[in-house]
N, C-alpha and C positions, 0 to 999 in steps of 0.2 A: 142364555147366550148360545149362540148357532157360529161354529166355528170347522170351516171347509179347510184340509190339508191335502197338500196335492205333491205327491213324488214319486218316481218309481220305487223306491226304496221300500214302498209300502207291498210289493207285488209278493212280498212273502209274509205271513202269517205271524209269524214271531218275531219280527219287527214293529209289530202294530200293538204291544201290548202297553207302552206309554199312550197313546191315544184313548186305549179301551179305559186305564185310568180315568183318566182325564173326565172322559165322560161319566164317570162313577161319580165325580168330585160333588157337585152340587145338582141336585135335582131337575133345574131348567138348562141343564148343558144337555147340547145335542152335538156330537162330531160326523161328520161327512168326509171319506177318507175318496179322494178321486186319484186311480192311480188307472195307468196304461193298459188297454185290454190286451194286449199281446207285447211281450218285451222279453228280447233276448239279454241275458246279462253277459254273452260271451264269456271268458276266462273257464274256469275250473268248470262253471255252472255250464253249459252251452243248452240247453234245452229249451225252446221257447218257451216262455209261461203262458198260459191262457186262463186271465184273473176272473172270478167271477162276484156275480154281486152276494154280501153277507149281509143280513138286516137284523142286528142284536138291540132291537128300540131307540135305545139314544145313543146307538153307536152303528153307521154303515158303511160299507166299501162298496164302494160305487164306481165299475169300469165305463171305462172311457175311451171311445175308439180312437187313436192318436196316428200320426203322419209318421213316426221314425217310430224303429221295436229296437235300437240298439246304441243310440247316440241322444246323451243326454240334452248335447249344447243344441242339437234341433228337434227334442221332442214337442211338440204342442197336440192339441188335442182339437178331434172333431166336433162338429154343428152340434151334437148330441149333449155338450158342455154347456150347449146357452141353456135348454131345458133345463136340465137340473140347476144351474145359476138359479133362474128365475122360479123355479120351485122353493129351492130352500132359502133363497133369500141369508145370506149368510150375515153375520156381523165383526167376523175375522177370516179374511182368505191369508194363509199361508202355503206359500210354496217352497217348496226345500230343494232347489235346483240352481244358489248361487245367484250372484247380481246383476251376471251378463244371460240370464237364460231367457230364451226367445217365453218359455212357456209362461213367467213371471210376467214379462210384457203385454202378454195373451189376457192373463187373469183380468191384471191393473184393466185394459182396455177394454173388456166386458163388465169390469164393477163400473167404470163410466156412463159405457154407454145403455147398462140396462141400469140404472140409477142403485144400484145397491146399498152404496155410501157404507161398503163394508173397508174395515183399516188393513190396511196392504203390507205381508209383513214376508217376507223371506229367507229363509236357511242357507249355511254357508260353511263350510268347513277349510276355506282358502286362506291358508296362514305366511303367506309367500306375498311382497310385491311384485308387481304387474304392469305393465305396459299395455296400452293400446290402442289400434287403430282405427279409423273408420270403416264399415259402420258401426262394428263390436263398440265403441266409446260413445255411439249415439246412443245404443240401445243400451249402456249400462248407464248411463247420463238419465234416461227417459225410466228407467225402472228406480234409481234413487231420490229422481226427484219427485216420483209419486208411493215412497216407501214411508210407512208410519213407522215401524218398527223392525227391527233386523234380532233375528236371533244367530250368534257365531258361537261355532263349538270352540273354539281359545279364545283367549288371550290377546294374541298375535293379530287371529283376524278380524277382533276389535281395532287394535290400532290401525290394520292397515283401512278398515273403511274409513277412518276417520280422516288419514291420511289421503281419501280420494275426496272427501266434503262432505262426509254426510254428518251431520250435525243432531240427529235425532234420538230416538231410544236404542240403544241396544242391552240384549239378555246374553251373558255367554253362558253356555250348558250343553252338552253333549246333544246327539240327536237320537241315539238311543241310549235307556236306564240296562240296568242288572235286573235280571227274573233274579228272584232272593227264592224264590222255591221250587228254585232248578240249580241255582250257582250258591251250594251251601256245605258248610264241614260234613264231609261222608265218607269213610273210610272204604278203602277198596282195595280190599283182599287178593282178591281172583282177578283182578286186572293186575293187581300189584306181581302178584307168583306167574302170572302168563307171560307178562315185558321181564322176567328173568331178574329182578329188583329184590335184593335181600332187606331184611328190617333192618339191618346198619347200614344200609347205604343211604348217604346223602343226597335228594334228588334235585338237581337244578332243572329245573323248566323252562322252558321256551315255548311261546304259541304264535304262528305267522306266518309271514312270505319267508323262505330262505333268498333269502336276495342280499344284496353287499350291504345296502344301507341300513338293514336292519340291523349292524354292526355284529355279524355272527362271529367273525373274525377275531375280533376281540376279544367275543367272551371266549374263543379256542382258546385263546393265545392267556386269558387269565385262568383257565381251568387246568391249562397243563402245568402251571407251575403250582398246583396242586395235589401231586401225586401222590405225595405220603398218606394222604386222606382219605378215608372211604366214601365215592361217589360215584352216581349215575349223571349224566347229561339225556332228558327226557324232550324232547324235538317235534312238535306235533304240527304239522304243515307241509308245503312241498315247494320247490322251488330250483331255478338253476343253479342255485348256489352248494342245493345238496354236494355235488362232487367234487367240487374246491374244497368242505368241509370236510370228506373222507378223506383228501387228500395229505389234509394239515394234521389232521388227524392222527394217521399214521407215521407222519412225519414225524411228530410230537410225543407219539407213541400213546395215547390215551382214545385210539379206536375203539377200544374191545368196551370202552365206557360211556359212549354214543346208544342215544336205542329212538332207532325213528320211526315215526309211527306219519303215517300219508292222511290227508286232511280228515275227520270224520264230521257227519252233523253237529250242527253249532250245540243240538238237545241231548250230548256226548262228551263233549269237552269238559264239562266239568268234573265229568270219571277221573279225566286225565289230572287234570290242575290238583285235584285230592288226592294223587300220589305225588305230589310235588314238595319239598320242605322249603321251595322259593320259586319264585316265578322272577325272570330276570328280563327286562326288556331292554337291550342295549344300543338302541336306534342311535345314527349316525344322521348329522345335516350334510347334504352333498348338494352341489351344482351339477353336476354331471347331465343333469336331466334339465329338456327343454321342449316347452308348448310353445303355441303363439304365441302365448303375452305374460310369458316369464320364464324364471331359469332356477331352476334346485326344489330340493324339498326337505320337509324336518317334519318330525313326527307329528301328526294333526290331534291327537288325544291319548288313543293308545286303551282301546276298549276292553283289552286282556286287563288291565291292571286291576281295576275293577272286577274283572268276574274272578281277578284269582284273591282280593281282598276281601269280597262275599264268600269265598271258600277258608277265610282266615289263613291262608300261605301267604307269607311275607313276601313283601317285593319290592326289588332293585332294578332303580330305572337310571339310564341316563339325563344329562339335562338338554337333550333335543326337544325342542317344541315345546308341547305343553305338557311334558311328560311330569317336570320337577312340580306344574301347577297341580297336576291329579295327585301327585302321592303326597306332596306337603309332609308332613310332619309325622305320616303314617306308612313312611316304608324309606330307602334308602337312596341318595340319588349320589351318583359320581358324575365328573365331565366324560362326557360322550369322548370313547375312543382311550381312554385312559385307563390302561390294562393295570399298574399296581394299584388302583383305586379301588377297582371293580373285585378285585383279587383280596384287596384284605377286608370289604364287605363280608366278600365269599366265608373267608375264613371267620371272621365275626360268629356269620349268621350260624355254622360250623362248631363249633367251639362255644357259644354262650346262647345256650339255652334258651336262658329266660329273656333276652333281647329277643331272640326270634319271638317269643311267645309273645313280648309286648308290641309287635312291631303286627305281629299277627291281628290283635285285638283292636291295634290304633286302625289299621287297613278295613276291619270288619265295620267297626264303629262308622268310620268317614260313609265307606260303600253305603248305610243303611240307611245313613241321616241324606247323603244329598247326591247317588247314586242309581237308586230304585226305580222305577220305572215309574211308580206313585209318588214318588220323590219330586222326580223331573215335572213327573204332572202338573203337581200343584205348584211349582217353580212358574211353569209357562202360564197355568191360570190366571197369577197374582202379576205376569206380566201383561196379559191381556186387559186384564181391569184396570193397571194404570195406562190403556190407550183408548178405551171406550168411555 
């Protein structure tokens, strides 16, 4: 099976390691990874990338000169797409760019026109309904109505394609797995003695945006009425919301138990999550926020929860999004925004050992069976073969 994936998301290296799976899986699988030869991610990252070609035999990355380096909704790709098209001859084109993406319409329209008769399949993380107008409603009308199969990372954004017509196959599953031999129980000392963190101290973690919606607020507001307890709050991200958070902080008097640490590499993070005794994710659904062709947002997956359950640290999510779907029955969910909820977790997790321990073991177990990056793999394989 010959199976071409196309997104910028791939322009970094450790994103591409469910692909390199994949192509592990059975011996006539070939993946063809087409991502943007030049593309800025703006935000934290600003650096232009300049992707180049990787050829590991049944697994390559294949740049591609494209029209836009910084906007997803109009990236497509130059004349140098038909070659390789017509080279490899694909028998699954996938693109991870959503339903209204001009470059999905690109694909579909070259599997046509050079006869490929490869099944037309696309990625989507959009858990939100949507409105929209001409000609955005044409071109997502013209990309579902020549889609075989849709992969969505929830839930949510199943129902809501269903909710626009499309009647076909869909897989929900993340778009990226856990490296399990990078995000794994390791104890860490000398990170632990440097961030100032005694062995009785109880560490709450957090990893993210500091932004409002990530419901930071909340967990303030259930940590302080924690004070007889020995704890750290461990913060690893950056964001505007940092100095609203010192603020409340001191107001509540539990500053000096704050220790925040500015974004580090993703191949780092899990230093951090292994001094953690919980990893707590307390995302908030808000409208506040407004695109063209919709309004609000709610947690779309929530990829910390995962890396911090491959680390065996418990964790407490609210029920934004698909937060309550990822941790199931293997860590702790409260309603989003509901400080004594989140508060007598806390104290739980605090107080009874052997619940954390078990909560620890259910989050490990889930992350390995249907998490993993080889996990995910053979998930999208078996959905491949029921479309060929």
């Amino acid at each position: 099976m010959k199976i071409l994936v196309a997104s910028h998301t791939y322009i970094v290296d450790l994103n591409r390691e469910k692909l390199r799976a994949l192509a592990k899986l059975e011996s006539d699988i070939e993946v063809t990874v087409v991502v943007p030869r030049r593309w800025n991610p703006k935000g934290v990252q600003s650096q232009i990338f300049e992707t180049k070609f990787i050829d590991e035999g049944s697994f390559q990355v294949v740049p591609i000169s494209n029209y836009s380096e910084n906007n997803q909704a109009l990236l497509t790709f130059g004349p140098d797409l038909i070659g390789l098209l017509r080279k490899f001859k694909p028998d699954i084109i996938q693109v991870e760019q959503g339903s209204k993406a001009l470059t999905y319409a690109q694909f579909i329209t070259l599997n046509k026109l050079l006869r490929l008769k490869a099944k037309n399949l696309f990625f989507t993380w959009w858990n939100l309904p949507y409105e929209l107008k001409f000609p955005i409603s044409l071109l997502e009308a013209y990309n579902l109505k020549n889609t075989d199969g849709i992969v969505t990372g929830n839930l949510d954004g199943e129902e809501i394609l269903r909710q626009r017509g499309y009647k076909g196959a869909i897989k929900v599953m993340p778009q990226l797995g856990v490296d399990e031999s990078l995000f794994k129980p390791e104890s860490q000392p000398e990170l632990r003695d440097s961030l100032g963190i005694k062995p009785d101290d109880f560490v709450v973690g957090f990893v993210g945006r500091f932004v409002e919606e990530k419901g930071l607020l909340t967990l303030t507001k259930a940590l302080a009425g924690l004070q007889e307890k020995t704890w750290k709050w461990l913060l690893l991200g950056r964001g505007e919301l940092k100095y609203t958070l010192l603020e409340k902080a001191t107001e509540l008097g539990i500053k000096d138990r704050l220790i925040f640490v500015e974004s580090v590499p993703h191949d780092h993070v899990q230093k951090y999550i292994n001094l953690m005794n919980t990893l707590v994710l307390p995302s908030e659904t808000t409208y506040k926020f407004k695109t063209l062709t919709s309004v609000g947002w709610k947690e779309q997956f929530g990829h910390v929860l995962i890396e911090a359950m491959a680390c065996k640290v418990p964790v407490i999510g609210s029920d934004s999004g698909e937060i309550p779907h990822v941790i199931g029955d293997a860590g702790l969910v409260f309603p989003e925004g509901n400080i004594e909820d989140l508060r007598h977790f806390l104290m739980q997790l605090m107080e009874q050992k052997d619940l954390a321990e078990e909560i620890a073991q259910k989050g490990y177990e889930k992350a390995m069976d249907k998490y993993t990056n080889k996990a995910l793999a053979r998930q999208l394989l078996d959905f491949y073969q029921e479309l060929i």
